[in-house]
C-alpha positions as CSV (number, residue, x, y, z in Angstrom):
1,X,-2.8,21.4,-16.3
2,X,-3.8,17.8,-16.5
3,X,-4.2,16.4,-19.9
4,X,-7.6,14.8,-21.0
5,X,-6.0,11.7,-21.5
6,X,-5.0,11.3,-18.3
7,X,-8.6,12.3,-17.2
8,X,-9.9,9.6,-19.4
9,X,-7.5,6.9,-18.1
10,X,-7.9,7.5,-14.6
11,X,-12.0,7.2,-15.3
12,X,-11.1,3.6,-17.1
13,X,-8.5,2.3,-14.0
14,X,-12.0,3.6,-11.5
15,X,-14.2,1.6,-13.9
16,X,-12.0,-1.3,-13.9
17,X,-11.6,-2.2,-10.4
18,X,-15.3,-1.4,-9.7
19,X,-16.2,-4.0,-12.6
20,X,-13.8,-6.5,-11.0
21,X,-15.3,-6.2,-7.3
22,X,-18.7,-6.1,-8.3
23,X,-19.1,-9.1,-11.2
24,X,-20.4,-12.4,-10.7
25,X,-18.8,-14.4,-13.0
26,X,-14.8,-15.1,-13.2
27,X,-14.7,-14.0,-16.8
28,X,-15.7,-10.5,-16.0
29,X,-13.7,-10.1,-12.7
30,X,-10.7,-10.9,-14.7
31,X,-12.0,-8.4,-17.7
32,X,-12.2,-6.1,-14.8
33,X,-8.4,-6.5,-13.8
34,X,-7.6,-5.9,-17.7
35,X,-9.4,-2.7,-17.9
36,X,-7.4,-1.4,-14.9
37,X,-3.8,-2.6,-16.2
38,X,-4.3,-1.1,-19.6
39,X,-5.6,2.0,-17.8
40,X,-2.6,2.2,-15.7
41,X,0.4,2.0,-18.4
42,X,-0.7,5.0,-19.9
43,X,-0.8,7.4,-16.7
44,X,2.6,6.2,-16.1
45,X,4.2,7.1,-19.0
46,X,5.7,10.8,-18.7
47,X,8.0,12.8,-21.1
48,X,10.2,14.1,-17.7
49,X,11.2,11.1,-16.4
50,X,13.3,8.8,-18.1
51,X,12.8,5.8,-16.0
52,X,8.9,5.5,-16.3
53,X,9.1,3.3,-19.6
54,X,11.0,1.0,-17.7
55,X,8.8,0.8,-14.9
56,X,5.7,0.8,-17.5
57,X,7.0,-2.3,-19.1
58,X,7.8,-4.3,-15.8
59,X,4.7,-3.3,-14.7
60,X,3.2,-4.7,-17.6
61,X,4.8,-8.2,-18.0
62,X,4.3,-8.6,-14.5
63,X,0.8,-8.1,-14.2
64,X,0.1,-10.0,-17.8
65,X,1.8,-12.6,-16.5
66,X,-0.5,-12.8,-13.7
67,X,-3.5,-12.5,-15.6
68,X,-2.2,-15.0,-17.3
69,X,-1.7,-17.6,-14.6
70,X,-5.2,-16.9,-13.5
71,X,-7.3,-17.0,-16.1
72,X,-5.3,-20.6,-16.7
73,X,-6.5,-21.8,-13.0
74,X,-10.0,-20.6,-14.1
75,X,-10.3,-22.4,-17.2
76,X,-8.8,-25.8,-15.9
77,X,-11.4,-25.1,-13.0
78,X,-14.7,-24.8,-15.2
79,X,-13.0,-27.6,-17.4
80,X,-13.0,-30.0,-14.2
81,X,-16.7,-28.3,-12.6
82,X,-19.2,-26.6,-14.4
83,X,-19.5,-24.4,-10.9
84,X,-16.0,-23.9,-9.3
85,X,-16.1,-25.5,-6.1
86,X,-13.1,-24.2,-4.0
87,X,-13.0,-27.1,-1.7
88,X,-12.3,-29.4,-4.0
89,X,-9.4,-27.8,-5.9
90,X,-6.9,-26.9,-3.6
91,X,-3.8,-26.6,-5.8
92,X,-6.0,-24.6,-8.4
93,X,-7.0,-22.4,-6.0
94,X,-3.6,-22.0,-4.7
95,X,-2.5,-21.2,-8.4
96,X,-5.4,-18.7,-8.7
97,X,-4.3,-17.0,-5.4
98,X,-0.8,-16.8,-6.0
99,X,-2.2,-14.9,-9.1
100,X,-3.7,-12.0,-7.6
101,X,-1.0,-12.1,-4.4
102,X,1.3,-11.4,-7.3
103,X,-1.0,-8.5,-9.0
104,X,-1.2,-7.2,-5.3
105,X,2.6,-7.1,-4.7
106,X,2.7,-9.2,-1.1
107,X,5.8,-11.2,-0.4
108,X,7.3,-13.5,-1.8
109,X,5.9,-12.3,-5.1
110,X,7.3,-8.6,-4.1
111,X,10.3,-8.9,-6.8
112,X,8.6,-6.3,-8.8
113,X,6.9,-4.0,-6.7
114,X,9.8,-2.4,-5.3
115,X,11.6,-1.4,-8.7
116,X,8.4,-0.3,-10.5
117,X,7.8,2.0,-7.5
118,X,11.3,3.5,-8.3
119,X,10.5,4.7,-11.8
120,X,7.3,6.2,-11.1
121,X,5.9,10.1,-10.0
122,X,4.3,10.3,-6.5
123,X,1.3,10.7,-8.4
124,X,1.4,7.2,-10.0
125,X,3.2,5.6,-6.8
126,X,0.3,6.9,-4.9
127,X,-2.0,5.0,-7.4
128,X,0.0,1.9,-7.1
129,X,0.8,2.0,-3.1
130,X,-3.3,2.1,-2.6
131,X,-6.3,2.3,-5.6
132,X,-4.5,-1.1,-7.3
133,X,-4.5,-3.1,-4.1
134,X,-8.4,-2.8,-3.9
135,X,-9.1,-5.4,-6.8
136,X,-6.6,-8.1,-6.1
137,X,-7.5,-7.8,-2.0
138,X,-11.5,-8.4,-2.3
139,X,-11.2,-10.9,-5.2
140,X,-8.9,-12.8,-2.5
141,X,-11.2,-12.3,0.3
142,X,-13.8,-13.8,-2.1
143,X,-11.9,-17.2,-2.6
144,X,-11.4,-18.4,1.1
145,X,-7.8,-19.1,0.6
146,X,-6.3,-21.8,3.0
147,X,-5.0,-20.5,6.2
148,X,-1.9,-22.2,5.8
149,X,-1.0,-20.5,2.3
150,X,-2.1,-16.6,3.8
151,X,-0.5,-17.3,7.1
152,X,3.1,-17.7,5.1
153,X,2.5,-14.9,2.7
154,X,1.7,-12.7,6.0
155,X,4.7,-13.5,7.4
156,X,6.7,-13.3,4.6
157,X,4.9,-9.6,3.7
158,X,5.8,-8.4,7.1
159,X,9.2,-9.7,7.3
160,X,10.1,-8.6,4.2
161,X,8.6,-5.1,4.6
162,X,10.2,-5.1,7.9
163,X,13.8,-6.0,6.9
164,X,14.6,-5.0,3.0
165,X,13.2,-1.5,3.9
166,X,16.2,-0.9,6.7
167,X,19.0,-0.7,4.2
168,X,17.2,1.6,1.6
169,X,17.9,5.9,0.6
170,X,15.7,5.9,-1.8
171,X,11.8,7.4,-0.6
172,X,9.8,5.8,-3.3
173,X,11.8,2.1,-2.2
174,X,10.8,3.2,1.9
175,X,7.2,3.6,1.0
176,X,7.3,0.4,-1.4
177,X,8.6,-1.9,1.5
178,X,5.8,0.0,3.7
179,X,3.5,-1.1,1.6
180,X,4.2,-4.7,1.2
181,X,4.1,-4.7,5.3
182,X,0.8,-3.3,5.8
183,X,-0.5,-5.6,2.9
184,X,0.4,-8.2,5.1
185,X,-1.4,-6.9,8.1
186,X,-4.1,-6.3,5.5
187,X,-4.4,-9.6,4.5
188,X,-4.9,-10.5,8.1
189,X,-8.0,-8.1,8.1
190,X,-9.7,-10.0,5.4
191,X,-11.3,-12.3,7.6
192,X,-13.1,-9.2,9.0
193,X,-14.3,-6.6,6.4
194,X,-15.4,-3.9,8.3
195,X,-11.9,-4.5,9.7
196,X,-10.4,-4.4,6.5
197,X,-12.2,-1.0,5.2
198,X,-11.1,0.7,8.3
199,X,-7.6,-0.3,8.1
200,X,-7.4,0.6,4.5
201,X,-9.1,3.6,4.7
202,X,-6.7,4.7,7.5
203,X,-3.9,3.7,5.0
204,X,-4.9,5.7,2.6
205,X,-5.5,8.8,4.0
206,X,-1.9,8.6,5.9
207,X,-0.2,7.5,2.3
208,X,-1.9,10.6,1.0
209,X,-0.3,12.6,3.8
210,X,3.2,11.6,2.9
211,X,3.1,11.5,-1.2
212,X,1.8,15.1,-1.0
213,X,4.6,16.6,1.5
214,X,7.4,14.6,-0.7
215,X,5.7,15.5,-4.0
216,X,6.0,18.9,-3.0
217,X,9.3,19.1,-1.7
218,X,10.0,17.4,-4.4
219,X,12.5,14.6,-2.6
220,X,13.1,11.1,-3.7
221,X,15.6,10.4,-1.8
222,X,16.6,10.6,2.2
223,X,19.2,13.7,1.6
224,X,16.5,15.8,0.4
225,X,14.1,15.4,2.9
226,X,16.5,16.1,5.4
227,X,17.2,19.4,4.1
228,X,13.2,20.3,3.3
229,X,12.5,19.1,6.8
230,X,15.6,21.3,8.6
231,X,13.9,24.3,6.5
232,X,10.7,24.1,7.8
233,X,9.4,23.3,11.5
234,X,6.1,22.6,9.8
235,X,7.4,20.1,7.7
236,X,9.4,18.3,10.1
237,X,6.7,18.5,12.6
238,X,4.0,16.8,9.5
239,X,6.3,14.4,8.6
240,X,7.3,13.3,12.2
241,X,3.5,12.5,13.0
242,X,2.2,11.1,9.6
243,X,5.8,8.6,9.7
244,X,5.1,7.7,13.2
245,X,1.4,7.1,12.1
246,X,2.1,5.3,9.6
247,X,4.4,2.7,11.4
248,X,1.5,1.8,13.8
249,X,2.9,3.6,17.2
250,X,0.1,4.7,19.8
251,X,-1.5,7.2,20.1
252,X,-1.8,7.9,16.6
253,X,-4.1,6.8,14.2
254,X,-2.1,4.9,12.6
255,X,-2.6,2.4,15.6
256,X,-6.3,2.3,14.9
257,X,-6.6,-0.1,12.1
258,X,-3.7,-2.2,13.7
259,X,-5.3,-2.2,17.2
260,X,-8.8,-3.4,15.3
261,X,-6.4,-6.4,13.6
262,X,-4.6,-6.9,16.7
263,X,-8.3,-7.3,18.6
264,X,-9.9,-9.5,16.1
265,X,-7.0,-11.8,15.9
266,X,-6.9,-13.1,19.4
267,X,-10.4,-13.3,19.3
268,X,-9.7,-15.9,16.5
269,X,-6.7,-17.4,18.4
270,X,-4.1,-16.5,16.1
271,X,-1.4,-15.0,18.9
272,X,1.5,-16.8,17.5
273,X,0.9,-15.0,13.9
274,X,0.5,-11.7,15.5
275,X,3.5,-11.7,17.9
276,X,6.0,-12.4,14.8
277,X,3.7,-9.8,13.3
278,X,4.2,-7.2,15.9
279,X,7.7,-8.0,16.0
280,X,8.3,-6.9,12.4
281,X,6.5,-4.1,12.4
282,X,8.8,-2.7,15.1
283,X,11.5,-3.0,12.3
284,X,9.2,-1.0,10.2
285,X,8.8,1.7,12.9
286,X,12.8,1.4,13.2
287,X,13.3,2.9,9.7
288,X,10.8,5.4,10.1
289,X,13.1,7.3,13.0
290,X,15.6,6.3,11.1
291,X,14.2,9.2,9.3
292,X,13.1,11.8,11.6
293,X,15.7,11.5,14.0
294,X,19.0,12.1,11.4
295,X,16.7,15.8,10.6
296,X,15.6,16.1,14.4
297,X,18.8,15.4,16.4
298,X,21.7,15.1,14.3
299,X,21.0,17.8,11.6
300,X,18.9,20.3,13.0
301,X,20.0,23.9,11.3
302,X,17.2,25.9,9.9
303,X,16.9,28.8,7.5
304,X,14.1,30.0,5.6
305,X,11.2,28.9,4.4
306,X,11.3,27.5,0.4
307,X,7.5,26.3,0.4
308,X,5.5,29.3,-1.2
309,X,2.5,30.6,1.4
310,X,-0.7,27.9,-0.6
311,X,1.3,24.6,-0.2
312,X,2.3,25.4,3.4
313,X,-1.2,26.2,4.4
314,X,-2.6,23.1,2.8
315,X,0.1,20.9,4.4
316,X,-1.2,22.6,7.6
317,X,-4.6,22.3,7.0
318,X,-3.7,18.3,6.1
319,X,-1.5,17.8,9.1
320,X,-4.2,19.3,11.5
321,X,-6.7,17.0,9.8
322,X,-4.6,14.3,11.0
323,X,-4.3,15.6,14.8
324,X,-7.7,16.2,15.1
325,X,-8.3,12.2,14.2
326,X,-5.9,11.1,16.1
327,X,-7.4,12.8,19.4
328,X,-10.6,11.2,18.2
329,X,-9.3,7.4,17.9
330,X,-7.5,7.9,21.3
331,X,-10.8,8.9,23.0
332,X,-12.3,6.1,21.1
333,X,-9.9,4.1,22.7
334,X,-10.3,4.9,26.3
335,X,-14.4,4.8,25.7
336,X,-13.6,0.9,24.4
């Protein structure tokens, strides 16, 4: 049963990042971004596991320390300009975006993301991997950042997704260098906001997929999911399609949102960002089978079932959710 707390603090973290999206002035965006920390720390403390202090307080020094730099840049701002004027302070704005960039997770101000990720319950690192992105993104699509500054933190998001990912065991550590590769493909969407939405939304729902399936197989690392997926065809079948999904590979619909990026950035004549991006995503897509194909190929003995009747129907029901979209976005492809 969920405790009210928890209830109350989830309500707070909504509240937060609505106030920050939604506010006119700097002073409540970043008021907005304090609601949802303090919100946060709470839901991840938990009595059965002994690492989520840890990640509680990294999570917190990190993101205070953020706050910190930012509401400096906004201060020395309004203290130059009574109306911030972007254009005319560059480094400032540099400062400020480096702030949020480092609230968000993207590369090279990843060092944290990774280990907090580790400490946490799929519950919380299903909070972190997609509700905490939403503030930090919009409030960065709302300071026209130089292209210079985004096009190095979107290749050093998707290189460093790409590469540190290949030499993990560890689930939560996968999904965390996931993450910081499709935040770099997000960040590439942010010139386009219908892009961006789609692409997110996409992200989401495939993130969703996954945490559930490990939640309840209850596997953090790659050992266990090999043996949940060699007791179950359904599993293995789920996980196979939402992995492949989720690294970008046609026709799923994980290639969607990336086909949508792909479109809009030749269309603005970035080709040389989007190859290298391409490039690394292949990496990504590497550790992915990775994955399936040790369970697939190389250790494929099956005996019974250990999911109980409800949970294997609703990873059914999600997994044929996903199908069912994905024959959609491939007829939306050939009608395009």
């Amino acid at each position: 049963m969920m405790k009210f707390y928890k209830i109350l603090f989830t309500n707070s973290l909504i509240l937060g990042t609505l106030i920050s999206i939604s506010s006119y002035s700097w002073l409540s965006m970043w008021m907005g971004l304090e609601i949802n920390l303090l919100s946060m720390i709470p839901l991840m403390s938990s009595t059965n596991n002994s690492y989520s202090t840890e990640a509680a307080m990294k999570y917190f020094l990190t993101q205070a320390l953020a706050s910190m730099i930012l509401m400096f840049s906004i201060i020395t701002m309004l203290s130059i300009n009574e109306m911030i004027n972007m254009m005319l302070n560059k480094p400032l704005l540099v400062i400020m975006n480096s702030a949020l960039l480092t609230k968000l997770g993207a590369a090279p101000f990843h060092f944290w993301f990774p280990e907090v990720m580790e400490g946490l319950s799929w519950n919380n690192c299903f909070l972190l991997l997609t509700w905490q992105k939403i503030a930090p993104m919009i409030l960065i699509m709302n300071n026209s950042p130089h292209w210079i500054m985004m096009t190095i933190i979107i290749l050093a998001s998707v290189i460093v997704g790409g590469i540190l990912g290949m030499n993990q065991v560890s689930l939560r550590k996968i999904m965390a260098f996931s993450s910081i590769n499709h935040i770099g493909w997000l960040l590439a969407a942010t010139t386009m906001f219908p892009v961006w939405t789609w692409y997110f939304s996409i992200y989401t729902l495939l993130t969703l997929n996954i945490v559930l399936m490990l939640k309840w197989t209850h596997s953090f690392f790659l050992k266990q999911i090999f043996n949940a997926m060699n007791n179950n065809k359904m599993i293995k079948f789920s996980f196979m399609s939402n992995f492949l999904s989720l690294g970008g590979l046609p026709p799923f619909l994980g290639f969607l949102p990336k086909w949508l990026v792909i479109n809009s950035m030749i269309m603005n004549n970035q080709q040389t960002l989007l190859f290298f991006m391409v490039i690394m995503t292949l990496i990504s897509l590497f550790v992915y089978l990775r994955i399936m194909f040790n369970s697939a190929i190389i250790m494929n003995t099956e005996t019974k079932i250990k999911l109980n009747s409800t949970k294997s129907f609703i990873i059914f029901s999600i997994n044929l959710t996903s199908s069912i979209l994905i024959i959609l976005s491939t007829v939306l492809f050939n009608l395009i």
